[in-house]
N, C-alpha and C positions, 0 to 999 in steps of 0.2 A: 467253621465254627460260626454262631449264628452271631450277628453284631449285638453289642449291648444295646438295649432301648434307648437310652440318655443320646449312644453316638448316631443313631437312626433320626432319631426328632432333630437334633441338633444341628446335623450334617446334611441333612435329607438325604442318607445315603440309598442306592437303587437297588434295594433287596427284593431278593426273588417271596414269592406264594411259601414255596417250601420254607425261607428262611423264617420267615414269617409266622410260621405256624405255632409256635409255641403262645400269643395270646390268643386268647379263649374266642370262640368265634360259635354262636348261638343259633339254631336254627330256628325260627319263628316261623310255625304253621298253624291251622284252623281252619275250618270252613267259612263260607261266604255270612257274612252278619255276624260273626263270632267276638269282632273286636279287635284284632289285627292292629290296626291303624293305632288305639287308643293306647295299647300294650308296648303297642314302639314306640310313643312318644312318651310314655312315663318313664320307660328303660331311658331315653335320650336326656330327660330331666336329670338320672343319677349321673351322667355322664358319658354312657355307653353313643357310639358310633352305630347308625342305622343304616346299612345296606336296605332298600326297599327293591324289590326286582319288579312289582306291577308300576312303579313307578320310570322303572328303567324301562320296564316295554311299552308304556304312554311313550317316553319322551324315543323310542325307534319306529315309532307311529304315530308321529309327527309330521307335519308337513316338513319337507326336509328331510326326516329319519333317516337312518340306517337300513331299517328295512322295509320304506315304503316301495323300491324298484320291484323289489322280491318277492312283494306283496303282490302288485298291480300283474309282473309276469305270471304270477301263481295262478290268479285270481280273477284278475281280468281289473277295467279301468271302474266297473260296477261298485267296486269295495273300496276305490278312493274317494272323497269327499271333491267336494268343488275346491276347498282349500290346499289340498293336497294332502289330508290325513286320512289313515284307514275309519271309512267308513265302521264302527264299534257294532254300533246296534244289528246294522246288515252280517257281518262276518257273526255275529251271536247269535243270531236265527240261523244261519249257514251250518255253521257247529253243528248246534241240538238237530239240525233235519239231517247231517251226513257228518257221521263218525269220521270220515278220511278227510274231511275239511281240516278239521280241530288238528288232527295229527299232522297235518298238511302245514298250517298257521306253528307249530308248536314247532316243525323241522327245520321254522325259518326260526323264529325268532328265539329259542332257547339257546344255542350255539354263541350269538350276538350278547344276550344277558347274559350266561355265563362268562362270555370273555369280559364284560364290564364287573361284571363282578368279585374278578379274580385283580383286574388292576387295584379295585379300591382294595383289595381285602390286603394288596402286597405295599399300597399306598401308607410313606412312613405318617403315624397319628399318635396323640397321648390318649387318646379313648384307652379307658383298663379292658375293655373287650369290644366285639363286635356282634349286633345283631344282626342277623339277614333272615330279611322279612319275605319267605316265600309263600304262597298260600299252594305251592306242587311239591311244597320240598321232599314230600314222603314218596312221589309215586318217578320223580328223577332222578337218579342216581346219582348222578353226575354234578349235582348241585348238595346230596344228600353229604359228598366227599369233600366239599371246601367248612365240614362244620365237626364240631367234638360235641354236640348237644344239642339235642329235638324239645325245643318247647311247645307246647300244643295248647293253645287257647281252648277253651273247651265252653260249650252255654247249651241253653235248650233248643233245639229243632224250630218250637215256640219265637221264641227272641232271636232268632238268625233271620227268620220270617220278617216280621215286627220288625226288623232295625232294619233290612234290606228295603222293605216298602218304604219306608218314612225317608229315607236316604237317597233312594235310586228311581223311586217313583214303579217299578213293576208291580206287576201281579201277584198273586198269591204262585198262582197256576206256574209263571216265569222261574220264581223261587225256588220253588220243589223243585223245577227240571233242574236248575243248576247245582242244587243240592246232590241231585240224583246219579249226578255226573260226576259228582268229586269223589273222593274216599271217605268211606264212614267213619265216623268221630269214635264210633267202636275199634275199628281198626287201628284210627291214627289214635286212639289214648293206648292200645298196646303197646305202639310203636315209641310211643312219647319217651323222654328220659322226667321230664318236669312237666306239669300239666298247670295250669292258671285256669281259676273256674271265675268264668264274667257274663253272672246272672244276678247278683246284687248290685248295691251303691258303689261310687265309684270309690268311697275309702276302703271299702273290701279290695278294690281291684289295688288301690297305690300299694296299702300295705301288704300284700302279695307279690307284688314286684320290688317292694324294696326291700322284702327277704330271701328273693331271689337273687337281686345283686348282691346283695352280700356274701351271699353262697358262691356267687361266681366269681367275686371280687379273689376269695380264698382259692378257687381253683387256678382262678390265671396267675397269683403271687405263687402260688405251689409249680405253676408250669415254668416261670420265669426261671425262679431259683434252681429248678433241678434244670434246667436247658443252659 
């Protein structure tokens, strides 16, 4: 039987993923410049708990990391940094010129963030749900299965552009490639259960998320009560 919430926060008792599953757990996607970032931390303001996973794979490409050995056996000592972090920019050009890099980089360190991801998600919290902030979560499986809902940031092609240069300092020409290599926004708004459009002000975007929590508030109280 799954422990009451009250005796988990309280006890800190050491509940499994499975026990666990009955609060709401959101999957947050979108393509690159879409608004990701902004989306989680307005959810974070109502109260909700952020799983961020490109943050989880910064900090295993680390000097230090998890999967810096993994990296430099893969890769060679070219793709680490003087500091001891995966060289970013090298391994990104690497990617876009050989499909089997990216897959290569993706067989190290997906296995690593999924397992961190699954501690926080079974990690006892008073958050009424959880975000997990993937920008792959539609094309992995495996990460598609720790969530009950696909939210999809959605903007123009236009303003993915526009925010990526102002932010990241690339190219137009950079953009496009990386756009080109993700899943289409076409595809992922099928896929979507809830979609958030972040092409206006940002009080369109709060109030959008905060009728979204609300929505989700009702699903996780309804998952509670019937579990």
């Amino acid at each position: 039987m799954t422990p009451p919430l009250s005796r988990v926060v309280s006890e800190g008792a050491n509940v499994s993923l499975r026990e666990f599953q009955a609060k709401l757990c959101v999957g947050l996607t979108g393509g690159i410049g879409c608004g990701k970032n902004t989306v989680a931390r307005l959810f974070e303001t109502q109260g909700a708990v952020i799983i961020d996973t490109d943050a989880i794979a910064h900090q295993l490409t680390q000097p230090g990391g998890q999967a810096i050995a993994l990296i430099r056996a893969s890769f060679g000592t070219d793709y680490i940094t003087s500091t001891g972090a995966m060289d970013r920019a090298r391994m990104r050009h690497l990617a876009f010129a050989e499909k089997h890099a990216k897959s290569k980089l993706e067989s190290i360190l997906h296995p690593l963030i999924l397992a961190t991801c699954k501690e926080r998600l079974a990690a006892p919290s008073r958050a009424p749900y959880t975000i997990l902030m993937a920008p792959l979560l539609l094309e992995c499986p495996v990460f598609l299965e720790l969530v009950q809902r696909v939210l999809l940031v959605d903007c123009t092609e236009q303003n993915q552009i526009s925010r990526v240069m102002q932010r990241n300092g690339l190219d137009e020409s950079e953009i496009r490639a990386i756009i080109a290599l993700q899943l289409s926004q076409t595809e992922r708004r099928a896929r979507a259960d809830d979609i958030i459009r972040n092409d206006n002000a940002i009080s369109d975007l709060t109030d959008q998320v905060a009728a979204l929590h609300q929505y989700y508030m009702n699903i996780n109280n309804n998952n509670l009560t019937a579990s």
